[in-house]
C-alpha atoms as a printed R data frame, in Angstrom:
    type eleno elety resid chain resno       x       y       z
1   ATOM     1    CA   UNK     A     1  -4.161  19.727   9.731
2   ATOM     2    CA   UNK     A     2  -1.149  17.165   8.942
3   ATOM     3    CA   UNK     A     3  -0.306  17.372   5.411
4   ATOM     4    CA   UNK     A     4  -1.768  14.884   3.797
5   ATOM     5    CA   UNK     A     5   2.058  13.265   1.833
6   ATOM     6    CA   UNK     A     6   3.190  13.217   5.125
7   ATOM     7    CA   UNK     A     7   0.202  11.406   6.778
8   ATOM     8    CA   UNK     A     8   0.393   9.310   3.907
9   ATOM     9    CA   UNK     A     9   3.947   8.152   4.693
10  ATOM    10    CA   UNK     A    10   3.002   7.817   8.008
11  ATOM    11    CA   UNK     A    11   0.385   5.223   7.038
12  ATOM    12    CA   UNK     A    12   2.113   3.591   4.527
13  ATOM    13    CA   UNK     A    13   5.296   2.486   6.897
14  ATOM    14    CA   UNK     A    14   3.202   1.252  10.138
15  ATOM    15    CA   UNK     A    15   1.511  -1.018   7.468
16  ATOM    16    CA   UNK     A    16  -1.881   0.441   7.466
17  ATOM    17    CA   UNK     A    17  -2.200  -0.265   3.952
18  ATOM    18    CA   UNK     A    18  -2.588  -3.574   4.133
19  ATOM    19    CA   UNK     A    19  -5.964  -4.360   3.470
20  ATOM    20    CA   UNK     A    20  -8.032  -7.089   1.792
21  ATOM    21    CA   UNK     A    21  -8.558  -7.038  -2.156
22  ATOM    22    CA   UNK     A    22 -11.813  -6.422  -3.204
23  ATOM    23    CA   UNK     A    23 -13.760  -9.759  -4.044
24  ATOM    24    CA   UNK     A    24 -11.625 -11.143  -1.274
25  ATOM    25    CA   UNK     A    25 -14.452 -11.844   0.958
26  ATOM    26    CA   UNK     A    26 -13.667  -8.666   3.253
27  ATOM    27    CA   UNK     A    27 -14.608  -6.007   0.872
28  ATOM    28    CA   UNK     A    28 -16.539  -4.343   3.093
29  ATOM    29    CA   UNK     A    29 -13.820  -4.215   5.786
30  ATOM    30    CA   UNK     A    30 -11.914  -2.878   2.830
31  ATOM    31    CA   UNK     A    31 -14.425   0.002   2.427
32  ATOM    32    CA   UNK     A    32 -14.582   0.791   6.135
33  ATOM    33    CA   UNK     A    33 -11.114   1.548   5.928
34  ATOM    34    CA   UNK     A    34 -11.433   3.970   3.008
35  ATOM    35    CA   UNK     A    35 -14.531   5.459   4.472
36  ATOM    36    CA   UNK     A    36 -12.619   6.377   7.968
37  ATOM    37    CA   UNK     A    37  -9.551   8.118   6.296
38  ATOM    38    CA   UNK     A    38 -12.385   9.996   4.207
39  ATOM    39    CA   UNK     A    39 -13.902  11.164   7.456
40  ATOM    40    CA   UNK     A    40 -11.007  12.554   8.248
41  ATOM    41    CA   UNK     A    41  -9.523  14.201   5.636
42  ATOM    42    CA   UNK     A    42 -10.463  13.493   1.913
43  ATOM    43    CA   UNK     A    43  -6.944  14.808   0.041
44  ATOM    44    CA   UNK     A    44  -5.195  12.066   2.231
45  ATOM    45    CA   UNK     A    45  -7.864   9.407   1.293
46  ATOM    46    CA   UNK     A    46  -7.444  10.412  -2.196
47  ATOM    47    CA   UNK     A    47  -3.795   9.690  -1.846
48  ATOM    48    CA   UNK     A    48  -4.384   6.348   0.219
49  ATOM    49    CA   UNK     A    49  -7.187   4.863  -2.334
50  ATOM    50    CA   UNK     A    50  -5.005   5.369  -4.775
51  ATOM    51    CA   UNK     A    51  -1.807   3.646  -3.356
52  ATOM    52    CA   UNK     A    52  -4.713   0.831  -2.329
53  ATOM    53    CA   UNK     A    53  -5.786   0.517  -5.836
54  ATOM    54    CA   UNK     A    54  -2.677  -0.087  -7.138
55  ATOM    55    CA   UNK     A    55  -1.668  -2.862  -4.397
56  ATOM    56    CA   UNK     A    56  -5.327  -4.668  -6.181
57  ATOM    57    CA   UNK     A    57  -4.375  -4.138  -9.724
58  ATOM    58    CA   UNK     A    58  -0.802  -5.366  -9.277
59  ATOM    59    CA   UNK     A    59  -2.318  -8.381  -7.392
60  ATOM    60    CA   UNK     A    60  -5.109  -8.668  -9.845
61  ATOM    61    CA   UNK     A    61  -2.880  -8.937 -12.857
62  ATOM    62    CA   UNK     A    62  -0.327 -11.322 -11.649
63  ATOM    63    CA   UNK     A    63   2.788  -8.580 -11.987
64  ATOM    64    CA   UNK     A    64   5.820  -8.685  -9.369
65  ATOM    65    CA   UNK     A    65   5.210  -7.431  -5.310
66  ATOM    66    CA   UNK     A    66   5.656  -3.734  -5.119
67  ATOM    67    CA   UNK     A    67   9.068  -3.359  -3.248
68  ATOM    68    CA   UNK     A    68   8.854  -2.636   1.054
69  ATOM    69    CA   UNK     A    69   7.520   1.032   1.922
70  ATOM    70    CA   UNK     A    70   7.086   1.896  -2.058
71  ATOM    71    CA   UNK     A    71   4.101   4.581  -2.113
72  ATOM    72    CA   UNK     A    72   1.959   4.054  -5.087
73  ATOM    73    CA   UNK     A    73  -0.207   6.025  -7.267
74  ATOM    74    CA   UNK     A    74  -2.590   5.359  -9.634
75  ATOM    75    CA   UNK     A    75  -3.146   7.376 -12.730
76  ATOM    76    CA   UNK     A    76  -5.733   6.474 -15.718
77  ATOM    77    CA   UNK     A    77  -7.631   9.875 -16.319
78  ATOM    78    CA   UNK     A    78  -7.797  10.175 -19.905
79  ATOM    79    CA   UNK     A    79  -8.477  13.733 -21.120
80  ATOM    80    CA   UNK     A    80  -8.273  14.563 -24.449
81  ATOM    81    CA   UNK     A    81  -5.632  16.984 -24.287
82  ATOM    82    CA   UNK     A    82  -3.236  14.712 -22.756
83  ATOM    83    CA   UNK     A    83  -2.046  10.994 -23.518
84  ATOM    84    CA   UNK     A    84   1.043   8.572 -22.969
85  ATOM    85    CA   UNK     A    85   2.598   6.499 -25.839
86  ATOM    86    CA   UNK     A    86   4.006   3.389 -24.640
87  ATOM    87    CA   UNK     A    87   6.654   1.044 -27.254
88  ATOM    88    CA   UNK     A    88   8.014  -2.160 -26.338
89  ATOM    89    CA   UNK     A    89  11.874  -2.284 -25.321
90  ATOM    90    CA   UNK     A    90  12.757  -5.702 -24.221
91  ATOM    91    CA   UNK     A    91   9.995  -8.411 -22.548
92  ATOM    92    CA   UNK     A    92   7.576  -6.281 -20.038
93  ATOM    93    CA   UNK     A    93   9.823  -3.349 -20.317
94  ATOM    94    CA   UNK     A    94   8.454  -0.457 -21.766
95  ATOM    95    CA   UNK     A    95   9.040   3.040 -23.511
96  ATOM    96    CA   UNK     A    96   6.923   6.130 -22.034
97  ATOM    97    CA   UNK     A    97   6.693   9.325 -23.717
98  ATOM    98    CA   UNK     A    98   3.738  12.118 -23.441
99  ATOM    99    CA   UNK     A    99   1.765  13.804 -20.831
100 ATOM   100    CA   UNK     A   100  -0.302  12.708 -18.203
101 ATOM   101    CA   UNK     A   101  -3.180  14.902 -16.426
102 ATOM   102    CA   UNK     A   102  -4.846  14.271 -13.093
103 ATOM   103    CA   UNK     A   103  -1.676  12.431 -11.636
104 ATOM   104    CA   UNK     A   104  -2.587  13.023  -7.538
105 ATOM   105    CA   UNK     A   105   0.131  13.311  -5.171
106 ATOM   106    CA   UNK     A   106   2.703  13.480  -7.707
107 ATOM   107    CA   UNK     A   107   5.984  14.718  -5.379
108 ATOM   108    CA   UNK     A   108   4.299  11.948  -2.872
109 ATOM   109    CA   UNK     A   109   4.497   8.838  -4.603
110 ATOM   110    CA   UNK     A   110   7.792   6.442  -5.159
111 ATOM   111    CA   UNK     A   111   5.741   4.338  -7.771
112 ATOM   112    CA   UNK     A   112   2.761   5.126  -9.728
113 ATOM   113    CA   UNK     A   113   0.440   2.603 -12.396
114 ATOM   114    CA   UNK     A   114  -0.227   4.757 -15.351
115 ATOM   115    CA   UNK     A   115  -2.179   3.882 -18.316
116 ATOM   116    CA   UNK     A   116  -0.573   4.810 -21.622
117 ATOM   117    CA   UNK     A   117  -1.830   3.854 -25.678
118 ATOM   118    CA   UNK     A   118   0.495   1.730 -28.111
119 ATOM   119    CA   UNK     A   119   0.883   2.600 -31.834
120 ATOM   120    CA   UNK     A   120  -2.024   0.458 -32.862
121 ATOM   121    CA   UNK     A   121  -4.658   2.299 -30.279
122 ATOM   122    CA   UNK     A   122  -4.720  -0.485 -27.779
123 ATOM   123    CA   UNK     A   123  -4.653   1.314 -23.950
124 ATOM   124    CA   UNK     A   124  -1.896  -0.611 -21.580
125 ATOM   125    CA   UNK     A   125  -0.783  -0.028 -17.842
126 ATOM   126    CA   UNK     A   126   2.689   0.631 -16.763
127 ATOM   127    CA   UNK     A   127   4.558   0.428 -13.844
128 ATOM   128    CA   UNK     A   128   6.415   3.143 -13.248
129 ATOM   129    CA   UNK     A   129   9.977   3.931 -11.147
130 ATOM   130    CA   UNK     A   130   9.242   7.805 -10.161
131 ATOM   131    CA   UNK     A   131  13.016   7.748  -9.516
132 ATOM   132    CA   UNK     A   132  14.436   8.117 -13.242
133 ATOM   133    CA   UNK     A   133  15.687  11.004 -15.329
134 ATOM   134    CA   UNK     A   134  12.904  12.078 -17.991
135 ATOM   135    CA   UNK     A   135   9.999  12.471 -15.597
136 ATOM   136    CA   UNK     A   136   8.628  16.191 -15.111
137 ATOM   137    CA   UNK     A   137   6.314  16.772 -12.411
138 ATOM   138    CA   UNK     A   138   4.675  20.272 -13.482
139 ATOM   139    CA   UNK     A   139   2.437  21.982 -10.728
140 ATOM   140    CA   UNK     A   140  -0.620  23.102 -12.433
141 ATOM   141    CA   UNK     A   141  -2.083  26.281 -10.840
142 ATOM   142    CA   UNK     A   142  -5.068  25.071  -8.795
143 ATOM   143    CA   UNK     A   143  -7.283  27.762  -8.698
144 ATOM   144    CA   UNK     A   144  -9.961  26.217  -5.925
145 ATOM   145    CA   UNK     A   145  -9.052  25.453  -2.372
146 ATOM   146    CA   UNK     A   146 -10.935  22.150  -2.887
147 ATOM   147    CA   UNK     A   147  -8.619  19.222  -3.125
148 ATOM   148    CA   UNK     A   148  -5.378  21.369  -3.313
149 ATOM   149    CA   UNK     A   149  -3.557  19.667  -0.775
150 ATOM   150    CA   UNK     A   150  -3.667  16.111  -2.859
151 ATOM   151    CA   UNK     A   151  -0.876  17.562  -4.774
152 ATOM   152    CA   UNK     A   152  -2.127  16.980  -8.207
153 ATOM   153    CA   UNK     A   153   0.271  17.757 -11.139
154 ATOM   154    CA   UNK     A   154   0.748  16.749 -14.600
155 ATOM   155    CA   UNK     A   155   3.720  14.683 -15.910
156 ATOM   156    CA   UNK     A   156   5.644  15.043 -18.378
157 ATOM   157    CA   UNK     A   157   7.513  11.717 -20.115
158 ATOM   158    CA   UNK     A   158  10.571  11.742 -22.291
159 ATOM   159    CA   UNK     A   159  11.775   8.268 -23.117
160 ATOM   160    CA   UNK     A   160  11.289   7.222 -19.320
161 ATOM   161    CA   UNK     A   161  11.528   3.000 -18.404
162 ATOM   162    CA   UNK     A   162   9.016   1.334 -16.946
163 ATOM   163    CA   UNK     A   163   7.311  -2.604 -16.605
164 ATOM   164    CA   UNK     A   164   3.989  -3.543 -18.583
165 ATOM   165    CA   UNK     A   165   1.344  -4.557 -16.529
166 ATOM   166    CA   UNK     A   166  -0.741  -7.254 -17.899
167 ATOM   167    CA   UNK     A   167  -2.169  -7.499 -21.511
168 ATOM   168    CA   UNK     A   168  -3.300  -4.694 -23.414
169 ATOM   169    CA   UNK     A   169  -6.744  -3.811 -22.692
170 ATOM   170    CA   UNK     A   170  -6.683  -5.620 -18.838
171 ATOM   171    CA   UNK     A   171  -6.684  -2.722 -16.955
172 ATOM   172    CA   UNK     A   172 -10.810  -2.128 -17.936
173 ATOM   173    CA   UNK     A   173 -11.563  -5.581 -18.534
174 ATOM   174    CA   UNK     A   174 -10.273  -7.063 -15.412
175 ATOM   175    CA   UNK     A   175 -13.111  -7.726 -12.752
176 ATOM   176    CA   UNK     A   176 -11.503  -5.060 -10.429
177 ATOM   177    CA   UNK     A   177 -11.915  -2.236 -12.584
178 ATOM   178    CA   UNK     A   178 -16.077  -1.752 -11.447
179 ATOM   179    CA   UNK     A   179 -14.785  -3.260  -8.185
180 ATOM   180    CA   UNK     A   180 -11.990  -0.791  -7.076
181 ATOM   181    CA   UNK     A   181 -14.059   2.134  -9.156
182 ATOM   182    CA   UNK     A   182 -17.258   1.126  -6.461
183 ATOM   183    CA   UNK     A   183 -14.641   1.697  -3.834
184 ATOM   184    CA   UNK     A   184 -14.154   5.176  -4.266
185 ATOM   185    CA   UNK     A   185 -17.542   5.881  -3.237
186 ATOM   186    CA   UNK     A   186 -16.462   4.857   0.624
187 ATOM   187    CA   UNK     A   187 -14.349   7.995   0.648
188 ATOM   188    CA   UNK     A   188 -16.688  10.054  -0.019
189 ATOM   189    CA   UNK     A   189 -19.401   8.298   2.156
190 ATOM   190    CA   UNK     A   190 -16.610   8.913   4.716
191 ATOM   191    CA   UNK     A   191 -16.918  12.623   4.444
192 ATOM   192    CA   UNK     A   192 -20.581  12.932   4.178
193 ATOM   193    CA   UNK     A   193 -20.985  11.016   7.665
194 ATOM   194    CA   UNK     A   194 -17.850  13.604   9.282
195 ATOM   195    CA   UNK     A   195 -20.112  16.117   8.100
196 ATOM   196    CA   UNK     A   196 -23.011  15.009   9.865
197 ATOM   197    CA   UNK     A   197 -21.208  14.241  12.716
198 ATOM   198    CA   UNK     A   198 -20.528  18.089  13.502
199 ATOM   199    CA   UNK     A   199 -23.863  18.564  12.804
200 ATOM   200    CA   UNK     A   200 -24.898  16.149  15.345
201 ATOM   201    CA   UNK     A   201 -23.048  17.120  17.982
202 ATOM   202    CA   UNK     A   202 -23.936  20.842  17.295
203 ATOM   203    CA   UNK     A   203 -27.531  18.931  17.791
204 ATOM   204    CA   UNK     A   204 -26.840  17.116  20.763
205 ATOM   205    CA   UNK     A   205 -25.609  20.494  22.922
206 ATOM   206    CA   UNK     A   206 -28.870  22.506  21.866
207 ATOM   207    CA   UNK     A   207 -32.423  21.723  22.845
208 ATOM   208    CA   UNK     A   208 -34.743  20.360  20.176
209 ATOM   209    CA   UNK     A   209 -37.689  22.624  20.919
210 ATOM   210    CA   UNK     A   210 -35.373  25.960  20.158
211 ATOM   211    CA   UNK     A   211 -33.268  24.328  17.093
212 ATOM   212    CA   UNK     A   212 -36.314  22.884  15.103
213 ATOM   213    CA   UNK     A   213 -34.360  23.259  11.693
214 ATOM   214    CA   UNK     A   214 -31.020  22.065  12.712
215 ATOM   215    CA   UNK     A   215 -32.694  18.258  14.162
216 ATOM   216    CA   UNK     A   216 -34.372  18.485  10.465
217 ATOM   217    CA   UNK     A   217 -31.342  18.598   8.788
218 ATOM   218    CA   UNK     A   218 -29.680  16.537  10.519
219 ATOM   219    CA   UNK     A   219 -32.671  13.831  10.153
220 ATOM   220    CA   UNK     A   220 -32.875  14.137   6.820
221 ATOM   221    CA   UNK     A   221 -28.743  13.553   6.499
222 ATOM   222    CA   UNK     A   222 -29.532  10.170   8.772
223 ATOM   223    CA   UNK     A   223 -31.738   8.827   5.738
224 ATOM   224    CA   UNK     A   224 -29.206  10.012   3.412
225 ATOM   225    CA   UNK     A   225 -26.438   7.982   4.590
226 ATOM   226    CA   UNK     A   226 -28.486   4.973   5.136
227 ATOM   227    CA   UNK     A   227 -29.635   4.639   2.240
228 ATOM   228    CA   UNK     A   228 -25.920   4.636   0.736
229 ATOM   229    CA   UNK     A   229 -24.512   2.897   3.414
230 ATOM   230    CA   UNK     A   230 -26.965   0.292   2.831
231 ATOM   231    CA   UNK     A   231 -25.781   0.155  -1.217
232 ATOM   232    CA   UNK     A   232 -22.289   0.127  -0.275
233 ATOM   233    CA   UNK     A   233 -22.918  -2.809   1.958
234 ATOM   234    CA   UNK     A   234 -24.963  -4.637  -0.681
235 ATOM   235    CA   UNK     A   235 -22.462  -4.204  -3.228
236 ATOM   236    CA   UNK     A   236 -19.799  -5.350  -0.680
237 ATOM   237    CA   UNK     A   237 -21.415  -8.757  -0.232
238 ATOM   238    CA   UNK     A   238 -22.737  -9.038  -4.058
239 ATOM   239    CA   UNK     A   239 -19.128  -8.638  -4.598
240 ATOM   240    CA   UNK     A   240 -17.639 -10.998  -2.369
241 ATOM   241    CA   UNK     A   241 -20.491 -13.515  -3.534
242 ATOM   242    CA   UNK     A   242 -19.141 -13.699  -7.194
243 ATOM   243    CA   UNK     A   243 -15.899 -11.521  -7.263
244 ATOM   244    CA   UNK     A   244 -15.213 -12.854 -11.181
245 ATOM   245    CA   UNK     A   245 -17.768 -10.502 -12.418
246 ATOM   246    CA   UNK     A   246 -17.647  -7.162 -13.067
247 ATOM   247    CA   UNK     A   247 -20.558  -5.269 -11.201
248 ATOM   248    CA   UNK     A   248 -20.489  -2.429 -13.603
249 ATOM   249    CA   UNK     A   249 -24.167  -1.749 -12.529
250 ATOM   250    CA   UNK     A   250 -23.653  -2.226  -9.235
251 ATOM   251    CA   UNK     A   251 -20.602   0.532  -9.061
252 ATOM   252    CA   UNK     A   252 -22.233   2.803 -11.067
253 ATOM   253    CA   UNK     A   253 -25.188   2.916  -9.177
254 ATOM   254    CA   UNK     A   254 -23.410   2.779  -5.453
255 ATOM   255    CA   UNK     A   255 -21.075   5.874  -6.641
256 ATOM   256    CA   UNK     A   256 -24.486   7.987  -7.971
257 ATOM   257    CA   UNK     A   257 -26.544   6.861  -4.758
258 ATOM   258    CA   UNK     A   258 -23.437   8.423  -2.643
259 ATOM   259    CA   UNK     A   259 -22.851  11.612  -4.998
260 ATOM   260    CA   UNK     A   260 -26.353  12.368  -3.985
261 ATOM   261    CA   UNK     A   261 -25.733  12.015  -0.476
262 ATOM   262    CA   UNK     A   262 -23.014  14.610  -0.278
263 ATOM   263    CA   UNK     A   263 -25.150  16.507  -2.402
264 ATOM   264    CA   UNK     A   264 -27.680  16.274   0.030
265 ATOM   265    CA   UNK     A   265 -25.891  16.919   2.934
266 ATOM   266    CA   UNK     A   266 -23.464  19.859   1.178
267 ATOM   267    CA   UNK     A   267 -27.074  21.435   0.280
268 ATOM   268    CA   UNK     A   268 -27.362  20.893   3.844
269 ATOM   269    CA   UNK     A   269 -24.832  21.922   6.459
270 ATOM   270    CA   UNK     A   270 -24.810  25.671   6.039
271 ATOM   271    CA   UNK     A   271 -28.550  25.624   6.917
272 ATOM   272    CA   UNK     A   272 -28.206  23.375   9.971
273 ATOM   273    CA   UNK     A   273 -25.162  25.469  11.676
274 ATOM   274    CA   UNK     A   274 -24.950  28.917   9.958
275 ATOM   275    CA   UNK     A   275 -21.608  30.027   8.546
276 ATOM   276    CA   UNK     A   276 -19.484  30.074  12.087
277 ATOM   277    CA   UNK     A   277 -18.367  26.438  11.915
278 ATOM   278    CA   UNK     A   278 -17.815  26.563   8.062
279 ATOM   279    CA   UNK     A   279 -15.571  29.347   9.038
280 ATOM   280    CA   UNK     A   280 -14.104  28.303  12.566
281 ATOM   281    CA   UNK     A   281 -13.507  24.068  12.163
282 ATOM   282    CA   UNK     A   282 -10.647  23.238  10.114
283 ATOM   283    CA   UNK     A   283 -12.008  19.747  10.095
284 ATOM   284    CA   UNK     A   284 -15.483  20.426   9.100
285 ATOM   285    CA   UNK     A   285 -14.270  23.635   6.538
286 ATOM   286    CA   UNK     A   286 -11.756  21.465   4.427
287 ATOM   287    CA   UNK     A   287 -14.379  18.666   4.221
288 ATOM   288    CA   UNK     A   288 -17.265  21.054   2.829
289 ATOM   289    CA   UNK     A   289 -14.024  22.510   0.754
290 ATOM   290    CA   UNK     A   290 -12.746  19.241  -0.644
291 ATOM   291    CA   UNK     A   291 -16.322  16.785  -0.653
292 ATOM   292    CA   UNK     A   292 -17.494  18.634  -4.043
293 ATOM   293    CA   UNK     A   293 -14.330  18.150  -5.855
294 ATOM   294    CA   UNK     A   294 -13.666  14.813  -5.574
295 ATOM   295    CA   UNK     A   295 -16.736  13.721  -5.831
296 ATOM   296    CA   UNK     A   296 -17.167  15.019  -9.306
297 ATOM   297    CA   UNK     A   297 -15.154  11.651 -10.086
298 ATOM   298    CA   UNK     A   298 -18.495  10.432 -10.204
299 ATOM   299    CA   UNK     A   299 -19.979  11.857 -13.567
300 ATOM   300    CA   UNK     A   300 -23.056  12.741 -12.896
301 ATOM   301    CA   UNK     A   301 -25.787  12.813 -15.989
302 ATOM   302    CA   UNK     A   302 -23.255  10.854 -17.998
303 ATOM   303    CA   UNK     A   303 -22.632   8.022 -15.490
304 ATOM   304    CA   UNK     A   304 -26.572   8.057 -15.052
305 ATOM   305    CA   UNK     A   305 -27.376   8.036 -18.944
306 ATOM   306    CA   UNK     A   306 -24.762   4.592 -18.572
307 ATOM   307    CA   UNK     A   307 -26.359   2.663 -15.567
308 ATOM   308    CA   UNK     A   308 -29.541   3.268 -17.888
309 ATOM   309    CA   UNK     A   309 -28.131   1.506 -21.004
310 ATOM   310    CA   UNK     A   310 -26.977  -1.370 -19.018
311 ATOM   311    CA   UNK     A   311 -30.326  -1.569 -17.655
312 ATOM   312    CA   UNK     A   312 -31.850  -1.512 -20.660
313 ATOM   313    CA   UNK     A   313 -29.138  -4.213 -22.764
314 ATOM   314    CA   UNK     A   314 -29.042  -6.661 -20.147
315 ATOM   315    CA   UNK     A   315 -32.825  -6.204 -19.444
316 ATOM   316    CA   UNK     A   316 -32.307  -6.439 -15.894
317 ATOM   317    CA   UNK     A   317 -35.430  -6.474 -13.914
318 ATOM   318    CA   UNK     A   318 -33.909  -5.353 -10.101
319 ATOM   319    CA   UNK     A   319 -36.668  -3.406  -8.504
320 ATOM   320    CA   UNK     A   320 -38.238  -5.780  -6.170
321 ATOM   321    CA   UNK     A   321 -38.358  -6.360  -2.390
């Protein structure tokens, strides 16, 4: 397989990252386009979603056009052991000092939006130059084959210049945030459907009366990505109906409804075609590989427990025909 920086360059200069906002009216044309780079290889469409949400975000918050051909990432992962202390310098331009986890495609990127915490505790976003003295990209040792080749690293800041984007506090309170975040979710739909796909041709050359289990499976990963492909395309149009609000619900509940999908179909695909393919496709081994990494961007229990307490604040009433 292509690695996925250069396919990402590759994309990025014919102008295939061009596509509409979200709440733009073509949301779902957005997510069609995220879903088809998942099917085909998830560390590039964790690279490309990336790059796409930052295009939104600058958009969304009003700051200068990215320059021509500028590659962009987008990190806001927060652990605890890590953070970035921004201080004012002169108008938007900004101090950045600290560490910053989870930064994907680090050695890829030209630009990258990074959210970083003033004095006072308020969290801002920064546009950042990757090509400026005090920026260390360390290479963390990446134990799992999953997601290895998105070329995620830490950085390192030390007194590093870069442009404030928006108010403090925008980057989660903007109407984008649940937006972009439902977004994701089309990547990994992506995969789950190449993953059925080699199922279904592995269907298609055998006879049904001799490969009972395998037309099973693969039935029961049909219903799976319905149902989530239905959600996605619900959210789409709720989204493009009243793009001002938030759709925190909505998000959360499109990115659990497609974490249990490639749940599903993971639990799946080693039943329906025994371990040769797993073993022998490149295409269908790195998506098995990658598909439970990135989807534990969704998180699980915790993300449940807070489409509950929305349910239960805003006393929504949904479940109705």
């Amino acid at each position: 397989m292509e690695p996925p920086g250069l396919a990402f360059h590759r994309l990025i200069e014919a102008g295939q990252d061009r596509l509409p906002f979200p709440g733009s009216g073509r949301t779902l044309q957005r997510w069609r386009h995220l879903a088809r780079i998942g099917q085909a290889d998830l560390a590039l469409a964790k690279l490309f979603e990336g790059h796409a949400d930052a295009l939104a975000i600058l958009a969304e918050l009003g700051a200068p056009a990215p320059p021509a051909g500028s590659r962009w990432g987008t990190w806001c992962a927060e652990p605890p052991t890590h953070r970035v202390c921004i201080a004012p310098v002169a108008g938007r331009r900004v101090r950045l000092d600290g560490a910053k986890a989870w930064c994907s495609g680090a050695s890829d990127v030209t630009h990258a939006l990074l959210s970083a915490w003033t004095a006072d505790g308020r969290q801002c976003l920064a546009a950042l130059d990757m090509a400026q003295p005090g920026i260390e990209i360390i290479s963390p040792s990446w134990a799992g084959a999953g997601m290895a080749r998105s070329n995620t690293a830490e950085l390192r800041l030390s007194g590093v210049v870069a442009t404030q984007v928006g108010e403090p506090g925008d980057y989660t309170r903007r109407p984008g945030f649940w937006q972009g975040g439902a977004g994701v979710a089309a990547c990994w739909w992506g995969a789950c459907a190449g993953i059925a796909n080699h199922v279904r041709l592995a269907a298609a050359r055998g006879d049904a009366r001799s490969l009972p289990h395998l037309h099973a499976h693969l039935g029961a990963m049909d219903v799976a990505l319905s149902h989530s492909a239905a959600l996605l395309r619900e959210t789409a149009a709720a989204i493009d109906a009243a793009p001002s609000r938030g759709f925190a619900r909505e998000s959360l509940r499109v990115r659990l409804s497609v974490t249990q999908t490639a749940e599903d179909i993971l639990a799946r695909v080693g039943r329906a075609l025994g371990p040769a393919p797993l073993c022998q496709s490149p295409g269908l081994g790195q998506l098995v590989c990658d598909l439970p990494i990135f989807i534990q961007q969704s998180h699980a229990e915790r993300d449940q427990a807070s489409l509950a307490a929305l349910l239960i604040d805003e006393q929504v009433d949904e479940w109705t025909l």
